[in-house]
C-alpha positions as protocol buffer text, in pm:
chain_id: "A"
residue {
  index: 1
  type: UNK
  ca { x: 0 y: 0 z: 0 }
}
residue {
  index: 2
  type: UNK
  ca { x: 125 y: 354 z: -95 }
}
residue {
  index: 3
  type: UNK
  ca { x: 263 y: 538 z: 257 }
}
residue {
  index: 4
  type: UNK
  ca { x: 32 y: 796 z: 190 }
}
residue {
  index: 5
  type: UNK
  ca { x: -238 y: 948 z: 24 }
}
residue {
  index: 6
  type: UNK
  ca { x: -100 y: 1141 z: -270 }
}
residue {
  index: 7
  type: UNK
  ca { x: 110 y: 886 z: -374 }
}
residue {
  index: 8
  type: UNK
  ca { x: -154 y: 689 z: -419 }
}
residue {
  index: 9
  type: UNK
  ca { x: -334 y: 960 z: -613 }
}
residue {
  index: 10
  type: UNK
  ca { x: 8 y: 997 z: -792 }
}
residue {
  index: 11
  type: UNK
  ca { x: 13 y: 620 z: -901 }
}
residue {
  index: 12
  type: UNK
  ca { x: -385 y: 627 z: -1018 }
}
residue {
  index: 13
  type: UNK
  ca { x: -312 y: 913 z: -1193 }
}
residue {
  index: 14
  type: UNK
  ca { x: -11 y: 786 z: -1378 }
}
residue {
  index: 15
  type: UNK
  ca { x: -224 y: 433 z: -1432 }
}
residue {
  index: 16
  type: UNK
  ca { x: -483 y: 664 z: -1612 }
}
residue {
  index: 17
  type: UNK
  ca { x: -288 y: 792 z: -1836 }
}
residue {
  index: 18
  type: UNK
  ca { x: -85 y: 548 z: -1953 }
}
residue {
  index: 19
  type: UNK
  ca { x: -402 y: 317 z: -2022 }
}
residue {
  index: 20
  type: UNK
  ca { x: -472 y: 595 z: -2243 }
}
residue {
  index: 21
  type: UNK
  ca { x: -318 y: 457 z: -2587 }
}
residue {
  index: 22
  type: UNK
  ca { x: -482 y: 748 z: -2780 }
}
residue {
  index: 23
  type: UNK
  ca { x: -217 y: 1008 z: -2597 }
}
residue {
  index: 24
  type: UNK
  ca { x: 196 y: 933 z: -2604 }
}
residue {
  index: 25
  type: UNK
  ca { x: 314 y: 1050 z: -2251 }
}
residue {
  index: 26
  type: UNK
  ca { x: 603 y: 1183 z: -2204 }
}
residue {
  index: 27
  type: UNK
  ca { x: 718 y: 1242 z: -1844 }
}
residue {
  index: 28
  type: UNK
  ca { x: 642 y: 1624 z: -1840 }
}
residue {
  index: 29
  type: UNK
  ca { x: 315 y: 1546 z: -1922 }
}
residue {
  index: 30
  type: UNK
  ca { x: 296 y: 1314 z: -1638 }
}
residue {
  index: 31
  type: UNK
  ca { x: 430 y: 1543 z: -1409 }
}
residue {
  index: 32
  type: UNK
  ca { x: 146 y: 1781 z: -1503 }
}
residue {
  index: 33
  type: UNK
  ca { x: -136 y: 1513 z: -1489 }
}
residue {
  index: 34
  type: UNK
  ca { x: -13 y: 1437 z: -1165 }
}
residue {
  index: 35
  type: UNK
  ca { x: 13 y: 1760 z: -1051 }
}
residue {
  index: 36
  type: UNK
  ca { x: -336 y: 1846 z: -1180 }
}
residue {
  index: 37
  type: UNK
  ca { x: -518 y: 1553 z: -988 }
}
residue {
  index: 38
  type: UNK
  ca { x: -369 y: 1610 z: -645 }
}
residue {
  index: 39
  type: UNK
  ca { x: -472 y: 1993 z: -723 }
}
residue {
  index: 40
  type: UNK
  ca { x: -818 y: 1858 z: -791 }
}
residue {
  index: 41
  type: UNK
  ca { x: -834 y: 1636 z: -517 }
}
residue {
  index: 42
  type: UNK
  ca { x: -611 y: 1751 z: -268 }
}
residue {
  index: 43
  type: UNK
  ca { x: -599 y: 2102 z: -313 }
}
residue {
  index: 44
  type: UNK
  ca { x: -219 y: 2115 z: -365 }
}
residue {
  index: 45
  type: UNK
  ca { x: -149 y: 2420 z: -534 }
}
residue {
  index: 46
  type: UNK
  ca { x: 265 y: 2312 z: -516 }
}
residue {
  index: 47
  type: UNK
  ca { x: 247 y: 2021 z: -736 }
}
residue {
  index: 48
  type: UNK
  ca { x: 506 y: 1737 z: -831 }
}
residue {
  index: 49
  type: UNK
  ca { x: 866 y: 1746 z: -971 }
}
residue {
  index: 50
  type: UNK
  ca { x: 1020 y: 1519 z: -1238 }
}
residue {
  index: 51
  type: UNK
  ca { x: 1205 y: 1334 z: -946 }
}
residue {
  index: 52
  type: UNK
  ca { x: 858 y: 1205 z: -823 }
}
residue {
  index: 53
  type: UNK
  ca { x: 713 y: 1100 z: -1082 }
}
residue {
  index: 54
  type: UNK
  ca { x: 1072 y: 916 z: -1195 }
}
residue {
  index: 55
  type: UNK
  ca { x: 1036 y: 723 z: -853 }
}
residue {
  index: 56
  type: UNK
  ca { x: 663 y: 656 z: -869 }
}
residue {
  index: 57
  type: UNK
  ca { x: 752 y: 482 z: -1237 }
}
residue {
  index: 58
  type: UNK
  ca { x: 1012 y: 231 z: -1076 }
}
residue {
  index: 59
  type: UNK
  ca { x: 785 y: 216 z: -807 }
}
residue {
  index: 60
  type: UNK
  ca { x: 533 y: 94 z: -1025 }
}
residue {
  index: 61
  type: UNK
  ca { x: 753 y: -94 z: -1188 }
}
residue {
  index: 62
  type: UNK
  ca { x: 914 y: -292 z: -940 }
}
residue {
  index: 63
  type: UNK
  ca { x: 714 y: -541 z: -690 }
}
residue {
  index: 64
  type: UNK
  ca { x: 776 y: -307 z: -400 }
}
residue {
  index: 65
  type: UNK
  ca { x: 378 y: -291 z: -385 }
}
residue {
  index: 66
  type: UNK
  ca { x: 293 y: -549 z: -582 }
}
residue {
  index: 67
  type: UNK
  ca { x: 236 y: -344 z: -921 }
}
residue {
  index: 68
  type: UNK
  ca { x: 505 y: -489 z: -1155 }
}
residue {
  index: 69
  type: UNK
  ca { x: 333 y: -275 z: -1398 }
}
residue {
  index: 70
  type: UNK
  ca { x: 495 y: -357 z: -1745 }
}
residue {
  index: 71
  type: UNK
  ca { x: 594 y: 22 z: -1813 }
}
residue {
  index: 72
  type: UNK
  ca { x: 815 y: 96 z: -2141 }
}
residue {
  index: 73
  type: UNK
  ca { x: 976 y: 381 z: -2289 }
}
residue {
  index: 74
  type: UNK
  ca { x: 956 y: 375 z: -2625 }
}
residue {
  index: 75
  type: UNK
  ca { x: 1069 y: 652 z: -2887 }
}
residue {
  index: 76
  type: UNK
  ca { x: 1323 y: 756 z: -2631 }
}
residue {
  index: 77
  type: UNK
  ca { x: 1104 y: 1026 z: -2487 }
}
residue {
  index: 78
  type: UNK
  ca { x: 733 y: 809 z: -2423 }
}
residue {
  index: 79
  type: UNK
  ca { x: 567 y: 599 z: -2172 }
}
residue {
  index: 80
  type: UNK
  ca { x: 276 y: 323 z: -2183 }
}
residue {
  index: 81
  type: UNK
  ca { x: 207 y: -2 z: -2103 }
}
residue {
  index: 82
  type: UNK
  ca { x: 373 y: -240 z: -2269 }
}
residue {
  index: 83
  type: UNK
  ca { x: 78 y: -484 z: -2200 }
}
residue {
  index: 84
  type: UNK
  ca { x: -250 y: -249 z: -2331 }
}
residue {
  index: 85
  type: UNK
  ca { x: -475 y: -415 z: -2103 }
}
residue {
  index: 86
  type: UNK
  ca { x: -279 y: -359 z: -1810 }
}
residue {
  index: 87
  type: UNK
  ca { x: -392 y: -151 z: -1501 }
}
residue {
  index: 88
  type: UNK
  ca { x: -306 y: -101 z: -1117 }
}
residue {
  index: 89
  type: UNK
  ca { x: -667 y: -144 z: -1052 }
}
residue {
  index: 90
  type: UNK
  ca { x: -725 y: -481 z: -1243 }
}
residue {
  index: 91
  type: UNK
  ca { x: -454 y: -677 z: -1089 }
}
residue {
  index: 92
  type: UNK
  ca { x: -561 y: -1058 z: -1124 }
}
residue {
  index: 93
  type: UNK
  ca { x: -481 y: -1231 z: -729 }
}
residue {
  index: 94
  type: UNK
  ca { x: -201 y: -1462 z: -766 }
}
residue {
  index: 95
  type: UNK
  ca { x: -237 y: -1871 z: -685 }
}
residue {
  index: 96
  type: UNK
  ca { x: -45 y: -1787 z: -364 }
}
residue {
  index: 97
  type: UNK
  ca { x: -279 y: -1514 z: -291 }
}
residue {
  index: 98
  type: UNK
  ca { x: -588 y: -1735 z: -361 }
}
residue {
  index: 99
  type: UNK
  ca { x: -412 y: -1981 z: -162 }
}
residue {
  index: 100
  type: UNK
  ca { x: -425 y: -1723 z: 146 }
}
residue {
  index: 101
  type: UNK
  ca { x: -757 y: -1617 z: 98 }
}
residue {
  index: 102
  type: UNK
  ca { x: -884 y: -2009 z: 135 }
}
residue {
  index: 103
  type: UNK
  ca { x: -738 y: -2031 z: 418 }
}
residue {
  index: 104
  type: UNK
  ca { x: -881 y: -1729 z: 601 }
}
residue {
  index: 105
  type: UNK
  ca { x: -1190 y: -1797 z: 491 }
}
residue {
  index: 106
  type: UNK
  ca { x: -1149 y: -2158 z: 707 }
}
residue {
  index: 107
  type: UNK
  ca { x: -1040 y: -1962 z: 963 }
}
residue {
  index: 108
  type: UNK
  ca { x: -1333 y: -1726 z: 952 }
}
residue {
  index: 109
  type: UNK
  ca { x: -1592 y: -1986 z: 890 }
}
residue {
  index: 110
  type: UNK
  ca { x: -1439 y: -2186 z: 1226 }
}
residue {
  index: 111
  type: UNK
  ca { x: -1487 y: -1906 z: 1466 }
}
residue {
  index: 112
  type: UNK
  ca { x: -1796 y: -1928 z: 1672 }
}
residue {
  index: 113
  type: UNK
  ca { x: -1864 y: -1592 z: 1641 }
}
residue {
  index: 114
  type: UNK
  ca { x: -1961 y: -1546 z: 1307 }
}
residue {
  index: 115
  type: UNK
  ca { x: -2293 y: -1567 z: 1266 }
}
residue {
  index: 116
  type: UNK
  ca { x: -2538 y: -1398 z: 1011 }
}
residue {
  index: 117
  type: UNK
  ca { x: -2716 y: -1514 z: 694 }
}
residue {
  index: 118
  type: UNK
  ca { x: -2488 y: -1261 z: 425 }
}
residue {
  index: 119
  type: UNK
  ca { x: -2171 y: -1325 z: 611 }
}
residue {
  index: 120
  type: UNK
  ca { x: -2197 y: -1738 z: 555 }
}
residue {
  index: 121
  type: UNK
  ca { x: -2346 y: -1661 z: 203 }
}
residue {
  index: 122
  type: UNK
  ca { x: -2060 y: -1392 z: 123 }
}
residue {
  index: 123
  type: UNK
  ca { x: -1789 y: -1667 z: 193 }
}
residue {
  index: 124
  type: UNK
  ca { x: -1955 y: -1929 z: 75 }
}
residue {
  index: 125
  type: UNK
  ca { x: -1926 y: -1744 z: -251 }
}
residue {
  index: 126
  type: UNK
  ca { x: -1577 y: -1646 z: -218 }
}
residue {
  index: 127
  type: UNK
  ca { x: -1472 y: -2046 z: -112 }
}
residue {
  index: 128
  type: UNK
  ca { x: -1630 y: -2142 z: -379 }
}
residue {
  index: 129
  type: UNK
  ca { x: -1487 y: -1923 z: -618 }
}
residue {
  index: 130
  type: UNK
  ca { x: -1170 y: -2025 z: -480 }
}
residue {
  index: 131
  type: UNK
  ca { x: -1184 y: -2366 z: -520 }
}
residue {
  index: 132
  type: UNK
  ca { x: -1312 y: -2304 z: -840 }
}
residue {
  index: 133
  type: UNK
  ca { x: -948 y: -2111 z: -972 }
}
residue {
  index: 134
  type: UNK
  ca { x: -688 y: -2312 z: -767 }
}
residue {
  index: 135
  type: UNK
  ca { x: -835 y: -2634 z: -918 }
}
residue {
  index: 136
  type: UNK
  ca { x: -777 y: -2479 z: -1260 }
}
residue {
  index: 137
  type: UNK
  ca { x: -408 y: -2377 z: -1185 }
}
C-alpha cells in the first residue's frame, strides 16, 4: 500500500494515463497530470517534480507494492504499457494469494462468532470461487 495518500493519487493518476493509448506521454506530461489531480483532489497548489514521478515509475515498476506494472519507454522520450490491457486497478490475485484467501476464509468460517445469513453466504461465494481457480491452476 502507498505510505500515503498522494502517492496513491500519484500512481492512479499515472495508471490513467498510460491506459490511455490514444495520448503518447512523455514524463512532463505526467508530471502535469499528476500535478493536476492532487490539485483537484487535494488542493495542492505546489504540485510534483520530475524526481517524483521518476520514482513513482520504478515504483510501479518494481514489486515493492505489488504493481510490476509492465511500463516501457519507447521513442526515447514516451511511456505506456507495454501490455494495453494492463492496469493497477485490475490486478488478477495470484495462486499464492488465492491460496491465502482459502485459508482465512477456514479460519473465519471456524470461529464461533460469526454468525449472520450474508456473512456465511458472502464466503460461501468467495470459497467457492476459490476452489473453483486453484483447481484450474
Amino acid at each position: 500500500m502507498p505510505a500515503n495518500k498522494n502517492a496513491l493519487i500519484r500512481y492512479k493518476t499515472i495508471d490513467n494515463c498510460l491506459r490511455n493509448r490514444y495520448r503518447r506521454w512523455t514524463l512532463n506530461d505526467l508530471v502535469d497530470a499528476c500535478s493536476d489531480a492532487l490539485y483537484d483532489m487535494e488542493g495542492i497548489t505546489k504540485g510534483v517534480c520530475a524526481r517524483t514521478v521518476q520514482n513513482d515509475l520504478q515504483v510501479m515498476r518494481s514489486d515493492k507494492l505489488g504493481y510490476n506494472a509492465p511500463i516501457e519507454v519507447y521513442d526515447k522520450i514516451y511511456y505506456r504499457y507495454a501490455d494495453p490491457d494492463y492496469s493497477i486497478t485490475e490486478m488478477p490475485l495470484s495462486l499464492d494469494d488465492c491460496k491465502l484467501l482459502k485459508k482465512a476464509i477456514a479460519l473465519l468460517g471456524n470461529k464461533e462468532n460469526i454468525s449472520g445469513d450474508e456473512i456465511v453466504k458472502v464466503l460461501a461465494k468467495v470459497q467457492n470461487r476459490l476452489t473453483t481457480i486453484l483447481n484450474y491452476a
